[in-house]
PyMOL Python script that loads the backbone (N, CA, C, O; Angstrom):
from pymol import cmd

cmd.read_pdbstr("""\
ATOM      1  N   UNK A   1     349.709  73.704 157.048  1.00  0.00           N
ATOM      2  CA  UNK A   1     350.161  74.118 155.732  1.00  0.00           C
ATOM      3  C   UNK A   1     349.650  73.153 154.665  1.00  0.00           C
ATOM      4  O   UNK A   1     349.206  73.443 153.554  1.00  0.00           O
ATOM      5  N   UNK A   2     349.785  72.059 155.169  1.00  0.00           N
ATOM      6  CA  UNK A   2     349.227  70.930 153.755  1.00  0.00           C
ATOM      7  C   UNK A   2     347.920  70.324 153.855  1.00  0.00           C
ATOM      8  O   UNK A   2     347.311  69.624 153.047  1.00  0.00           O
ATOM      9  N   UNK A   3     347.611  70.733 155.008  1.00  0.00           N
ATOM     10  CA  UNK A   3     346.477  69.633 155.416  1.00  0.00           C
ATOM     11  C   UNK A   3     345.910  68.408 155.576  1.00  0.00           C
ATOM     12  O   UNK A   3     344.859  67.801 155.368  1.00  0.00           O
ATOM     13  N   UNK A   4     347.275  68.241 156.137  1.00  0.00           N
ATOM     14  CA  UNK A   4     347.211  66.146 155.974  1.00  0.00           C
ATOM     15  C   UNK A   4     346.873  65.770 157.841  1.00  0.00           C
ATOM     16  O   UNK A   4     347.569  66.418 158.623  1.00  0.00           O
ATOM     17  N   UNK A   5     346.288  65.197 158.194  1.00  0.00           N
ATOM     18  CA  UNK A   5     346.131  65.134 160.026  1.00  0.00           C
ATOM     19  C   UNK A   5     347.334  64.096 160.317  1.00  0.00           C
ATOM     20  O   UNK A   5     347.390  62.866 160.336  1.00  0.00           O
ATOM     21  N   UNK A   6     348.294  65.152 160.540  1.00  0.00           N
ATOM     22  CA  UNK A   6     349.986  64.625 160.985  1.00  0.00           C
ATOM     23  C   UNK A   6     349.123  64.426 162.641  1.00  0.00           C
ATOM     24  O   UNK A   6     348.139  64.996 163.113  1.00  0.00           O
ATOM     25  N   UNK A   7     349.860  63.557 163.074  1.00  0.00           N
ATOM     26  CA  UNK A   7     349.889  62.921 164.534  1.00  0.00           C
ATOM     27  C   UNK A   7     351.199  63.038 165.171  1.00  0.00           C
ATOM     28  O   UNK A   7     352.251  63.038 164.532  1.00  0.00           O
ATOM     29  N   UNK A   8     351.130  63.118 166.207  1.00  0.00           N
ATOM     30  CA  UNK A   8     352.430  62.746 166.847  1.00  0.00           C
ATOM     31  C   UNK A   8     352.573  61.113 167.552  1.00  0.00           C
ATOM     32  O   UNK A   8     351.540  60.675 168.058  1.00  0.00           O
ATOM     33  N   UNK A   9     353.773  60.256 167.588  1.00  0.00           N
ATOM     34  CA  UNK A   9     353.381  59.125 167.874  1.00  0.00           C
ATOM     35  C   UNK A   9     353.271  59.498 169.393  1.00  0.00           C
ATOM     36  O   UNK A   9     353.526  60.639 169.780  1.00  0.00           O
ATOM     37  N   UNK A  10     352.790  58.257 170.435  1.00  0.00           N
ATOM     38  CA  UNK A  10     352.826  58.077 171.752  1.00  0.00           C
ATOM     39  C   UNK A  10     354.264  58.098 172.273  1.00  0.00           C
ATOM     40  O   UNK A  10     354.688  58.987 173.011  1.00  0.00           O
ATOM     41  N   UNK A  11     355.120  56.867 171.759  1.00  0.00           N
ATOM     42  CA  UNK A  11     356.464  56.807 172.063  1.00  0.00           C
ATOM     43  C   UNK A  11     357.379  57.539 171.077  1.00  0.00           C
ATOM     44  O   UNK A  11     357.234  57.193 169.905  1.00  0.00           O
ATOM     45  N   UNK A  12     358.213  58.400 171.304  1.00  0.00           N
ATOM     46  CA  UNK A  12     359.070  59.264 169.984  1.00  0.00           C
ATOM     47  C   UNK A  12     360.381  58.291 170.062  1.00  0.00           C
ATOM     48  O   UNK A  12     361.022  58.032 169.044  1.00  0.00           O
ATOM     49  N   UNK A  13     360.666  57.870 171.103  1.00  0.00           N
ATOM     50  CA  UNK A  13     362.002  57.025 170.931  1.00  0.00           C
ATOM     51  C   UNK A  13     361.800  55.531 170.109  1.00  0.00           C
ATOM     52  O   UNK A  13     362.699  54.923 169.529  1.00  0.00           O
ATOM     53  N   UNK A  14     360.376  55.117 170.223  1.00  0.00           N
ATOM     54  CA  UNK A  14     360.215  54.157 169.421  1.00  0.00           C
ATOM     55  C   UNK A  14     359.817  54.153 168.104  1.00  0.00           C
ATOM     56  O   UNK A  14     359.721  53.133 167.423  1.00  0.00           O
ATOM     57  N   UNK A  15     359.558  55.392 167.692  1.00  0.00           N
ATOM     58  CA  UNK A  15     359.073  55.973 166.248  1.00  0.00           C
ATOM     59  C   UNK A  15     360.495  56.341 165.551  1.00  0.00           C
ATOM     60  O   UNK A  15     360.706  56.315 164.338  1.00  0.00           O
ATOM     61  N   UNK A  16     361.403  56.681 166.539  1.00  0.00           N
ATOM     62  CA  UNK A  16     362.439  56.693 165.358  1.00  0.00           C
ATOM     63  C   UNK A  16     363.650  55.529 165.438  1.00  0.00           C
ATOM     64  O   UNK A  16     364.719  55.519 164.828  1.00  0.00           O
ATOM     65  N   UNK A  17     363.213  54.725 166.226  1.00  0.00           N
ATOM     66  CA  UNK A  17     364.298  53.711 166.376  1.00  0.00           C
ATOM     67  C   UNK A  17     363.350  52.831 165.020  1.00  0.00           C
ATOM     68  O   UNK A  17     363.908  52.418 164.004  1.00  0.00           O
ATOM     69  N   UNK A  18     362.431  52.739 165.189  1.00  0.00           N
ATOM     70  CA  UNK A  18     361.597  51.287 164.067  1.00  0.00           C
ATOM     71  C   UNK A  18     360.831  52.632 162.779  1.00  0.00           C
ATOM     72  O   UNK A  18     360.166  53.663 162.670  1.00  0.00           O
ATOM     73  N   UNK A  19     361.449  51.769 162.198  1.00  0.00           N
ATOM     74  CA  UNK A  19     361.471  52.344 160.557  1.00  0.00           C
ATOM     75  C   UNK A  19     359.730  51.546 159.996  1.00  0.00           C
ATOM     76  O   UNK A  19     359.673  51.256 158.801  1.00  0.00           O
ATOM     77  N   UNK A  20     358.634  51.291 160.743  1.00  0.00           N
ATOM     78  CA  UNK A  20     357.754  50.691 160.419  1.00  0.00           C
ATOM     79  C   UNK A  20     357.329  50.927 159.296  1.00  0.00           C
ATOM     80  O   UNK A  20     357.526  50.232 158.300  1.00  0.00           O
ATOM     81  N   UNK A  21     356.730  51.895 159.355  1.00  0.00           N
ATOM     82  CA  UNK A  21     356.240  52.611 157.952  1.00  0.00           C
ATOM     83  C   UNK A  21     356.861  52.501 156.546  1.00  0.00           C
ATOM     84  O   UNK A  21     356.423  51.881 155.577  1.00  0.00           O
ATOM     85  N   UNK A  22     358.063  53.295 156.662  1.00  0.00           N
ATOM     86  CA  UNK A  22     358.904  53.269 155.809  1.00  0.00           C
ATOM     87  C   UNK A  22     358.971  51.476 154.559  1.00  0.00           C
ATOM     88  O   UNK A  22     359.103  51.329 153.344  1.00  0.00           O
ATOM     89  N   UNK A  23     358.792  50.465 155.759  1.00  0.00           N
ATOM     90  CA  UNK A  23     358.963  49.203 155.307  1.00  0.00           C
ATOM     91  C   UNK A  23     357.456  49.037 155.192  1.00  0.00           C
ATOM     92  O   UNK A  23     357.604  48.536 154.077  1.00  0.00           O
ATOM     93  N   UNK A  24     356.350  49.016 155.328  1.00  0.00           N
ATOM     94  CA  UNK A  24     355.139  48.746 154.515  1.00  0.00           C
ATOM     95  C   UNK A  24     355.173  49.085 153.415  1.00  0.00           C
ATOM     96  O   UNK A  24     354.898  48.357 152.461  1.00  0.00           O
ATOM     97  N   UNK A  25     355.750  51.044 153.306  1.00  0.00           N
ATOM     98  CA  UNK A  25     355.405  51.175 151.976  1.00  0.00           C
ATOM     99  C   UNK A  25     356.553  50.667 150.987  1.00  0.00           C
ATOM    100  O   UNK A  25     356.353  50.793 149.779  1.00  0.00           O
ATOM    101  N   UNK A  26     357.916  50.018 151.504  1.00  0.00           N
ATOM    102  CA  UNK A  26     358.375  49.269 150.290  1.00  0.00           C
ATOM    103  C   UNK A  26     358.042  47.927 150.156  1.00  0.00           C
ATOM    104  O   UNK A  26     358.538  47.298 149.221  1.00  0.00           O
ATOM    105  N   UNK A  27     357.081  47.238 151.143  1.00  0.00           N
ATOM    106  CA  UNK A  27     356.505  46.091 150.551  1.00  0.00           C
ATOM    107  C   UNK A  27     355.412  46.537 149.624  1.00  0.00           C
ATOM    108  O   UNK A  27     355.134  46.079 148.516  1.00  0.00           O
ATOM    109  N   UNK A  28     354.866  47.480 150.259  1.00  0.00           N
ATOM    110  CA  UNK A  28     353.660  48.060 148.690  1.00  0.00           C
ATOM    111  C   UNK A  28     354.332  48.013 147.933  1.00  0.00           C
ATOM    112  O   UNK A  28     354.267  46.923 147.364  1.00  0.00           O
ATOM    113  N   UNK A  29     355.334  48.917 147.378  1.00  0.00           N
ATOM    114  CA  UNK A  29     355.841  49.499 145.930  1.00  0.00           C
ATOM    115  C   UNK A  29     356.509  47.950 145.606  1.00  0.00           C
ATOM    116  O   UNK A  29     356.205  47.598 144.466  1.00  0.00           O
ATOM    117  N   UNK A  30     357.232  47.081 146.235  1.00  0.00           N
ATOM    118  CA  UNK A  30     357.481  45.929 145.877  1.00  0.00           C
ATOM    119  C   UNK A  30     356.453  44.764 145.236  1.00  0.00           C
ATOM    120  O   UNK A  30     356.642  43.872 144.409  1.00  0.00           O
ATOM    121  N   UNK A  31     355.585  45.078 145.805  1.00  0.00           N
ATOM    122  CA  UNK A  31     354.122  44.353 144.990  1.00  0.00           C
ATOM    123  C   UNK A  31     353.800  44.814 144.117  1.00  0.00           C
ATOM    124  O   UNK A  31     353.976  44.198 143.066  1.00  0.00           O
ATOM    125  N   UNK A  32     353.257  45.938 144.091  1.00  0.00           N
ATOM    126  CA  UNK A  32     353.086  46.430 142.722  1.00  0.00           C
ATOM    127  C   UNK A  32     354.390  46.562 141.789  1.00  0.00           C
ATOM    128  O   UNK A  32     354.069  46.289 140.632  1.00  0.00           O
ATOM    129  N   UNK A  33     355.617  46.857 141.890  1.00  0.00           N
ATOM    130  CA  UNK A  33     356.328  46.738 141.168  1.00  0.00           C
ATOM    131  C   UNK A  33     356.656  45.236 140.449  1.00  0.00           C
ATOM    132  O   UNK A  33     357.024  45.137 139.279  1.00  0.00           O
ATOM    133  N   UNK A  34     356.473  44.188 141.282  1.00  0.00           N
ATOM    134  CA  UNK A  34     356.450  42.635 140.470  1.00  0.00           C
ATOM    135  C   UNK A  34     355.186  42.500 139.705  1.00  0.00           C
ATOM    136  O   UNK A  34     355.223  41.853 138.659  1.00  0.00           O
ATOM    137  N   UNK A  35     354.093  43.022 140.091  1.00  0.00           N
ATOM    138  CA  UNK A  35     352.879  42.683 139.455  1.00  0.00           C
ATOM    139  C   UNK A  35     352.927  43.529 138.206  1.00  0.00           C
ATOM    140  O   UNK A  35     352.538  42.841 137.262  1.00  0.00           O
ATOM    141  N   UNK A  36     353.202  44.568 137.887  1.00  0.00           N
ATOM    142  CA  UNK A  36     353.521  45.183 137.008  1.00  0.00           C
ATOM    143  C   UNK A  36     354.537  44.615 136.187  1.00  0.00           C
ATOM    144  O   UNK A  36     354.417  44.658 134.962  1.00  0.00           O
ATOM    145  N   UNK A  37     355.665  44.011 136.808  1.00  0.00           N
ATOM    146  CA  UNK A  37     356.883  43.286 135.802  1.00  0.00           C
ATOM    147  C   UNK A  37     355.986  42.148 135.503  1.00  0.00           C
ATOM    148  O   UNK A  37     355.603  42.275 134.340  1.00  0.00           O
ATOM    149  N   UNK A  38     355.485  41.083 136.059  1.00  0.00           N
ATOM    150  CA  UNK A  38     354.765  40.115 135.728  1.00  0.00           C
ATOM    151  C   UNK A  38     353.842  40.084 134.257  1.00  0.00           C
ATOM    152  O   UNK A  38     353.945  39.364 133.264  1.00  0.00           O
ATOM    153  N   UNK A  39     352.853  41.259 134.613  1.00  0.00           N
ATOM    154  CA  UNK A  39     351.916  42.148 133.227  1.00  0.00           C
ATOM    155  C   UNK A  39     353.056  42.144 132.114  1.00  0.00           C
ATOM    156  O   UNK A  39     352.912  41.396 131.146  1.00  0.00           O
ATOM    157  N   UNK A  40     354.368  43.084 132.235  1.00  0.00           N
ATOM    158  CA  UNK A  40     354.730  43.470 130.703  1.00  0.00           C
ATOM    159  C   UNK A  40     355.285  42.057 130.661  1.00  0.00           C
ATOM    160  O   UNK A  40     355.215  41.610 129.516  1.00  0.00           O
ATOM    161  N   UNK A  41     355.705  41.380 131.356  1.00  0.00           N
ATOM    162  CA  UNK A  41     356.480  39.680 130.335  1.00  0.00           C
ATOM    163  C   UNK A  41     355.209  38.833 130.303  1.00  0.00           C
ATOM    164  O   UNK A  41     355.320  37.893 129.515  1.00  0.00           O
ATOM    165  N   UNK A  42     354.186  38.886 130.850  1.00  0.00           N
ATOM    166  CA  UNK A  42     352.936  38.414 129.968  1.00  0.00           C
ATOM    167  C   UNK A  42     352.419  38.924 128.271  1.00  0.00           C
ATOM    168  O   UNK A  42     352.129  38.418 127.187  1.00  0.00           O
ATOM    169  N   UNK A  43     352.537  40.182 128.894  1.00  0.00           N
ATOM    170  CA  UNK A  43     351.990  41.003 126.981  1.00  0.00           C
ATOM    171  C   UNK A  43     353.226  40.288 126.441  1.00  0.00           C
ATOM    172  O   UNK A  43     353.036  39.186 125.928  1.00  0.00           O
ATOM    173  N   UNK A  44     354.381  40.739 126.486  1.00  0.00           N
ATOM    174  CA  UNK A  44     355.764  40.513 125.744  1.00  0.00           C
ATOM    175  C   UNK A  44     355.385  38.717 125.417  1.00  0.00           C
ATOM    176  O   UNK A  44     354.860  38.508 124.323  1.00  0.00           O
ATOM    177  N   UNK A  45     355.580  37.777 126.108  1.00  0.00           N
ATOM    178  CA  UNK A  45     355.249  36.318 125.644  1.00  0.00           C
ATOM    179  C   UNK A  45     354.004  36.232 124.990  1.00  0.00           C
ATOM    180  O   UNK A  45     354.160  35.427 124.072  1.00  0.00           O
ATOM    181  N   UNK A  46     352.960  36.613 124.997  1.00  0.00           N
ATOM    182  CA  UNK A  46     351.804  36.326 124.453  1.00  0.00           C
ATOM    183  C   UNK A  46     352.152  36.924 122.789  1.00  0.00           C
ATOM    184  O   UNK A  46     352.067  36.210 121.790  1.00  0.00           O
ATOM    185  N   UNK A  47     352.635  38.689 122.782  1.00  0.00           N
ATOM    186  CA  UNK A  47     352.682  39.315 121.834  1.00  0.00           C
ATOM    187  C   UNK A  47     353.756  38.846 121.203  1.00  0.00           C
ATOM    188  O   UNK A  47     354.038  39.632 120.298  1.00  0.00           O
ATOM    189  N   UNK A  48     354.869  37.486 121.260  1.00  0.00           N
ATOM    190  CA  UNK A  48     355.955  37.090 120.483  1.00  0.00           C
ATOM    191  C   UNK A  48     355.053  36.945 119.173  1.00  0.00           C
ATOM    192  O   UNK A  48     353.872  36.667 118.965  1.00  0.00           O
ATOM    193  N   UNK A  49     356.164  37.262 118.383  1.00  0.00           N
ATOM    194  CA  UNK A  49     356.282  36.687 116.881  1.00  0.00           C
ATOM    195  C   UNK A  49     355.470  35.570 116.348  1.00  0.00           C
ATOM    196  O   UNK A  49     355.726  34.529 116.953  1.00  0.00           O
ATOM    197  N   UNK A  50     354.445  35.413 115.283  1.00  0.00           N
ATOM    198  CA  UNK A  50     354.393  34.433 114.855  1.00  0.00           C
ATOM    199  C   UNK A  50     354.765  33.243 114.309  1.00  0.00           C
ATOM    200  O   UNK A  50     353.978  32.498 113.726  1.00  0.00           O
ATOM    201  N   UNK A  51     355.877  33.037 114.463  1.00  0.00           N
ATOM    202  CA  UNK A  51     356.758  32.217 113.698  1.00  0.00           C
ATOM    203  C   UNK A  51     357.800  31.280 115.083  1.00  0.00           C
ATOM    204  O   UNK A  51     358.212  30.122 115.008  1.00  0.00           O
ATOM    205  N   UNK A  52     357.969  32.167 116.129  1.00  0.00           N
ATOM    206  CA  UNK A  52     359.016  31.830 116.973  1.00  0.00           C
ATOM    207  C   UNK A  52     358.356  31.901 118.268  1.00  0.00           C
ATOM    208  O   UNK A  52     359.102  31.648 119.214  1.00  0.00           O
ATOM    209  N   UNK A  53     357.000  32.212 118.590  1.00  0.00           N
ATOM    210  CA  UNK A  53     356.219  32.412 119.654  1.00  0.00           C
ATOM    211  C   UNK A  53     354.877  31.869 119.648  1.00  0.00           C
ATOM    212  O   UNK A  53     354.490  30.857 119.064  1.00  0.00           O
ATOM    213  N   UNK A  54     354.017  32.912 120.589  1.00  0.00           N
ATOM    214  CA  UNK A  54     352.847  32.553 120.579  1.00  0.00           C
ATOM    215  C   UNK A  54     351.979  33.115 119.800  1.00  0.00           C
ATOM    216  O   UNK A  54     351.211  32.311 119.271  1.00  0.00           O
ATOM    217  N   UNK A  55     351.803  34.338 119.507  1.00  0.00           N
ATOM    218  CA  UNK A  55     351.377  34.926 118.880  1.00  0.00           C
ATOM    219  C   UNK A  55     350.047  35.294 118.932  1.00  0.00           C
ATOM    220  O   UNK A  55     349.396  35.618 117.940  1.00  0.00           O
ATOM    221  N   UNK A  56     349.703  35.259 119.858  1.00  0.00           N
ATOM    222  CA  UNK A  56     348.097  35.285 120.649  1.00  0.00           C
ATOM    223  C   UNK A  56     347.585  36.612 121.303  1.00  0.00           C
ATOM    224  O   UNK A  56     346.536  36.887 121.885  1.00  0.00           O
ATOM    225  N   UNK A  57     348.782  37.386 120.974  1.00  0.00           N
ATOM    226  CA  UNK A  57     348.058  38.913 121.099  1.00  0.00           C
ATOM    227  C   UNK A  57     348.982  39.540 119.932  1.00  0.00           C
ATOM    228  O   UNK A  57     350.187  39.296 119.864  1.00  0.00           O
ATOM    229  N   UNK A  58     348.396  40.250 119.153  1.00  0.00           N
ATOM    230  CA  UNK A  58     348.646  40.811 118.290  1.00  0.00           C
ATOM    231  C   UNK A  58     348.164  42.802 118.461  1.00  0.00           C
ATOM    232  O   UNK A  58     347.083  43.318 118.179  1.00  0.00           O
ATOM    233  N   UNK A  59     349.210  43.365 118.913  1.00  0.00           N
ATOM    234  CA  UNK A  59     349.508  44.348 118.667  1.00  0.00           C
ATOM    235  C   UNK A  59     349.249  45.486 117.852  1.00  0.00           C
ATOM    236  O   UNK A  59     350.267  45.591 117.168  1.00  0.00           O
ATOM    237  N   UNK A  60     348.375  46.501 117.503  1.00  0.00           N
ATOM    238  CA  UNK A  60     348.261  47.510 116.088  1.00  0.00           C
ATOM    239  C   UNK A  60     349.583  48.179 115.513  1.00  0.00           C
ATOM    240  O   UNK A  60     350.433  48.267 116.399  1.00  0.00           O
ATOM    241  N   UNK A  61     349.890  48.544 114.610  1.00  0.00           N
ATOM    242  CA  UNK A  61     351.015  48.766 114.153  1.00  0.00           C
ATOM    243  C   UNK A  61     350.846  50.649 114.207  1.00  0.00           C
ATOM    244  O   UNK A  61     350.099  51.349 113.523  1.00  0.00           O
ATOM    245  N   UNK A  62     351.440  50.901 114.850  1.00  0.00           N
ATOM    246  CA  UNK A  62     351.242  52.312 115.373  1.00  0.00           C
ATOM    247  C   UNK A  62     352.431  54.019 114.619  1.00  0.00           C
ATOM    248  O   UNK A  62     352.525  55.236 114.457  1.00  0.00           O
ATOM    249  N   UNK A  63     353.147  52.376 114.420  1.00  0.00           N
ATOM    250  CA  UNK A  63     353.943  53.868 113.302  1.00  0.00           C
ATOM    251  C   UNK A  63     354.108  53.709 111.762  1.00  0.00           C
ATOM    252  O   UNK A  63     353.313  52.832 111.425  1.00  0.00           O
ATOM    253  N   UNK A  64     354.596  54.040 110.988  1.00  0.00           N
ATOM    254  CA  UNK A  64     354.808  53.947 109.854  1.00  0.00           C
ATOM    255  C   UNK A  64     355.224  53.355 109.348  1.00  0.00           C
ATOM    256  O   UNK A  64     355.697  52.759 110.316  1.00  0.00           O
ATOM    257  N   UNK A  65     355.662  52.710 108.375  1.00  0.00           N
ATOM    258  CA  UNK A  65     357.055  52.087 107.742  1.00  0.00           C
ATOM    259  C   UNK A  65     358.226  52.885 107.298  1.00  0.00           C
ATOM    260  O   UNK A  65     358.269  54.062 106.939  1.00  0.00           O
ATOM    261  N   UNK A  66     359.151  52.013 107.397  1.00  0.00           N
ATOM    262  CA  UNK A  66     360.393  52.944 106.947  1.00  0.00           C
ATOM    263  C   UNK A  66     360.597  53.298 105.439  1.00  0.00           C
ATOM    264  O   UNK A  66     360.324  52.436 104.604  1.00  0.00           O
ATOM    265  N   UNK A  67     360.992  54.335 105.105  1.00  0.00           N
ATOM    266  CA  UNK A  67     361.459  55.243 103.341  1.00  0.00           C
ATOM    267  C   UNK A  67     361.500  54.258 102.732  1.00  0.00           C
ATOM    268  O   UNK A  67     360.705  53.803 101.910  1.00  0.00           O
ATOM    269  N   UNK A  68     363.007  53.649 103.339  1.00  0.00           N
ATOM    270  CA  UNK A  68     363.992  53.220 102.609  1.00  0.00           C
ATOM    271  C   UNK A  68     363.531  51.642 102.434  1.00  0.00           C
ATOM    272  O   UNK A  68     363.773  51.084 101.364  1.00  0.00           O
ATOM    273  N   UNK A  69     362.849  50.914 103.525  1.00  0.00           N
ATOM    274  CA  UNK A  69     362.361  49.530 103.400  1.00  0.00           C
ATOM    275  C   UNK A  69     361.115  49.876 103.468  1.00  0.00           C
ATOM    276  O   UNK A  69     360.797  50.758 104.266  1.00  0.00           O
ATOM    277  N   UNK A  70     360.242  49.318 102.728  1.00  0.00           N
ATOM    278  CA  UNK A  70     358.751  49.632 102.964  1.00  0.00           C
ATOM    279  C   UNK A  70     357.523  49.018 103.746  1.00  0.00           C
ATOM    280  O   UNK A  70     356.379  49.273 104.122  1.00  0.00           O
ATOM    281  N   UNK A  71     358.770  47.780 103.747  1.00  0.00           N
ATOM    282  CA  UNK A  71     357.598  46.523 104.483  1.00  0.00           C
ATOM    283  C   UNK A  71     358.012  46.120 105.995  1.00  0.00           C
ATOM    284  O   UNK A  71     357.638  45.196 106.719  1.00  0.00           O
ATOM    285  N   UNK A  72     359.163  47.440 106.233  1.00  0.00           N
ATOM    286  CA  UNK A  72     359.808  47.154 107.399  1.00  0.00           C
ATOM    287  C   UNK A  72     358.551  48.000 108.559  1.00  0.00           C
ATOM    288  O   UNK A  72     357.914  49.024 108.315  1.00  0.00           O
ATOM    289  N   UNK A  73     358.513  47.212 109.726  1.00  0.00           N
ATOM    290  CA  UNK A  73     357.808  48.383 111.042  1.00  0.00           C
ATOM    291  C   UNK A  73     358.304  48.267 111.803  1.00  0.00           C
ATOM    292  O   UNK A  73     358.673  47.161 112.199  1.00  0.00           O
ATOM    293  N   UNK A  74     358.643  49.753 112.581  1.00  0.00           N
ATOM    294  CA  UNK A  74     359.323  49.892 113.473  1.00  0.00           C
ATOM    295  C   UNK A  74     358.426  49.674 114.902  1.00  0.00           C
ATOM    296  O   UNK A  74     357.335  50.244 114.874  1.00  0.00           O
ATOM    297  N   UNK A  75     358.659  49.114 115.832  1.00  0.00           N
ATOM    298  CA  UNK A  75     358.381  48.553 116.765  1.00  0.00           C
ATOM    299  C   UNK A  75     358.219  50.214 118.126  1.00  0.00           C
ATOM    300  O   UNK A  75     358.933  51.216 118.177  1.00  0.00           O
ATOM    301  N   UNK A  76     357.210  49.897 118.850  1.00  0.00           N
ATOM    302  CA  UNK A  76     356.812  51.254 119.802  1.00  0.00           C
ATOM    303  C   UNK A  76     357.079  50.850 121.164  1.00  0.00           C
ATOM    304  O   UNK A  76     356.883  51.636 122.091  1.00  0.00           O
TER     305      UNK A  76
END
""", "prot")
cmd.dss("prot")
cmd.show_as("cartoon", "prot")
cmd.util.cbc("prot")
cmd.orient("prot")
């Protein structure tokens, strides 16, 4: 039906007693999920404020200003 080359294991009592698989792929998604958190608090520290940070990546200002304040930008 899907066309994926499903296998059957050798041992079935040992395929469902050990969760092998299952635990690789949450050490994958666990890696990439820190490396990814790592990335946005890099942009985020680099992209702080000039005044109170680093200020060493600077950001395009992507929306408008507000009506009512003009010199205000709202953050994306």
């Amino acid at each position: 039906i899907t066309g994926l080359p499903f296998t059957t294991a050798p041992n079935k009592f040992e395929a469902l007693a050990a969760h092998d698989a299952m635990v690789m792929t949450h050490g994958a998604i666990n890696t990439v999920a820190a490396s990814l958190f790592k990335i946005a608090n890099d942009i985020r520290f680099l992209g702080s404020g000039p005044r109170a940070g680093l200020g060493e990546l600077a950001l395009p200002e992507n929306e408008p200003g507000s009506s009512i304040m003009p010199g205000k930008v709202n953050p994306t």
